[in-house]
N, C-alpha and C positions, 0 to 999 in steps of 0.2 A: 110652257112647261119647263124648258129648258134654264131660266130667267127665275123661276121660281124653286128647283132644284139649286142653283146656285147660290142663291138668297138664305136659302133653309141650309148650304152648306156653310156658310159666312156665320151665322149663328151660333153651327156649331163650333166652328173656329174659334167664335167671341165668347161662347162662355168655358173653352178651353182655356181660353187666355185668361179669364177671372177668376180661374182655380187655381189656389192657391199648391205649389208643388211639395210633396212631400217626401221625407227623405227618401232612399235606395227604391224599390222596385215601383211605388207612385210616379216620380219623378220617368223612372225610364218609358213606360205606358203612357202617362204623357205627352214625353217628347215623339211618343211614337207616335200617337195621336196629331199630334200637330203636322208632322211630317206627311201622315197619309193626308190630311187636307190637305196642303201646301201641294200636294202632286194632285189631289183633284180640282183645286183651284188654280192650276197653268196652263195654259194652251203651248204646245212645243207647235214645231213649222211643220209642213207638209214634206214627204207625204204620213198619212195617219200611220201609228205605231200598229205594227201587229202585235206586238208583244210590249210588254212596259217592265223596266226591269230597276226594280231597288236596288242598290248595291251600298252596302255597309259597310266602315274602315274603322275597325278599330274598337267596337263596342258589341257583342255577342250577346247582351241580354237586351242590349236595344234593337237587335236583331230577330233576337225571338218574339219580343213584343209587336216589331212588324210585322211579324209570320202570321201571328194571329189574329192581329186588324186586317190583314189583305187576304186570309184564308177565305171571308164571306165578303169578298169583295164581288159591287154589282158585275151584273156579266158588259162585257166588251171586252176589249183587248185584255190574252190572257196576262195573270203578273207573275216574275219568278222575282225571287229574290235570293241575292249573293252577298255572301261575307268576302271581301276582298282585302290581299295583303300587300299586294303592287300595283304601285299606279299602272299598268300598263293594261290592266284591264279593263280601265275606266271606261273608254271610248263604247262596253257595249251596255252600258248602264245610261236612265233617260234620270234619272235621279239619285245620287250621290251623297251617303251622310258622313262627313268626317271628321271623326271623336277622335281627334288627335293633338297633342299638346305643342311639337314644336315649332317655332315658325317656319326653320328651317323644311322639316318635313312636311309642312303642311304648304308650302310653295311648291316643292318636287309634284306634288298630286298638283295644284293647280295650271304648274307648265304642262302637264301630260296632258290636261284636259286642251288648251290652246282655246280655241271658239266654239269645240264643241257643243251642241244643245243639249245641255246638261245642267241640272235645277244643282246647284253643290249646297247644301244644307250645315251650317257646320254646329258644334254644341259649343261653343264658347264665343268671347269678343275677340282673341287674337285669330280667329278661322274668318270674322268679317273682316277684318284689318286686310286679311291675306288673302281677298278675291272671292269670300264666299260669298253667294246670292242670298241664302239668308244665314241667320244666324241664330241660335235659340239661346237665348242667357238668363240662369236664374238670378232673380232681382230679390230682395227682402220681400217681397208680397207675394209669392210667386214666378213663373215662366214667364219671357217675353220673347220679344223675337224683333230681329230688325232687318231689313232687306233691301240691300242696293239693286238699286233698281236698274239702274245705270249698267253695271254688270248685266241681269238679265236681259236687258233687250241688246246687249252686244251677243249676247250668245241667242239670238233669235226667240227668247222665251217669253211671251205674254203673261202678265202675273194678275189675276182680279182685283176691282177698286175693293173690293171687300177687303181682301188680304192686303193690301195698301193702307187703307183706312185701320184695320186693328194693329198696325207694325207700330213700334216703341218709337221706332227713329228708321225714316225712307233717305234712302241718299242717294 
């Protein structure tokens, strides 16, 4: 059952990915979409989360569109979700999205994280450059995503072949 939920969630993943993104509030529903599979397709380490906590940096309508993908989310561990201003609060967030432009400040978030087990999500190519596990970037055809991998199992995070298999570019 388990195997077969995962399978039907990879799908949805892939024909997220073949939709093509459209301008303002398309695009941010979307990216939200994308982001709530990418956290149900990872396994973090043990022990199990009681709670699962989004945490958003920098984008408040990317934020509301999570609120409303994870309002009818399945039952288990309950989910909150945080619009965050300092890095410093990262460490209580199991997934991390950060819509920020500079490299500068987009390293300050990533030293605060350290190894933490934390998925960091970011919406552009310079957020992969600078440590993010994945990255979501719009291309001429649409949204893609690319996901070092390498990064996530330093930070103890299992990511599905599925989610592997529909990435633009695995590093």
């Amino acid at each position: 059952m388990r195997c077969w939920r995962k399978a039907l969630l990879g799908m949805s993943l892939c024909a997220a990915a073949c939709a093509p993104a459209r301008a303002g509030q398309d695009e941010v529903q979307l990216k939200a979409a994308f982001i709530y599979r990418f956290a149900q397709l990872t396994q973090w380490p043990p022990p199990p989360l009681r709670e699962f906590t989004y945490c958003v940096a920098g984008n408040a309508p990317l934020q509301d569109a999570l609120r409303a993908l994870t309002q009818g989310a399945a039952p288990g561990a309950p989910v909150r979700l945080l619009q965050i201003g300092e890095p410093q609060h990262v460490p209580q967030c199991q997934l991390l999205v950060l819509s920020l432009s500079g490299r500068a400040e987009l390293r300050r978030w990533q030293e605060m994280l350290a190894d933490d087990p934390v998925l960091v999500v970011g919406d552009s190519a310079e957020s992969f450059r600078n440590g993010a596990v994945i990255a979501l970037v719009i291309e001429p055809n649409g949204l893609a995503f690319r996901i070092n991998h390498t990064e996530a199992k330093r930070r103890g995070l299992a990511l599905s072949y599925q989610m592997l298999k529909l990435a633009r570019e695995v590093k």
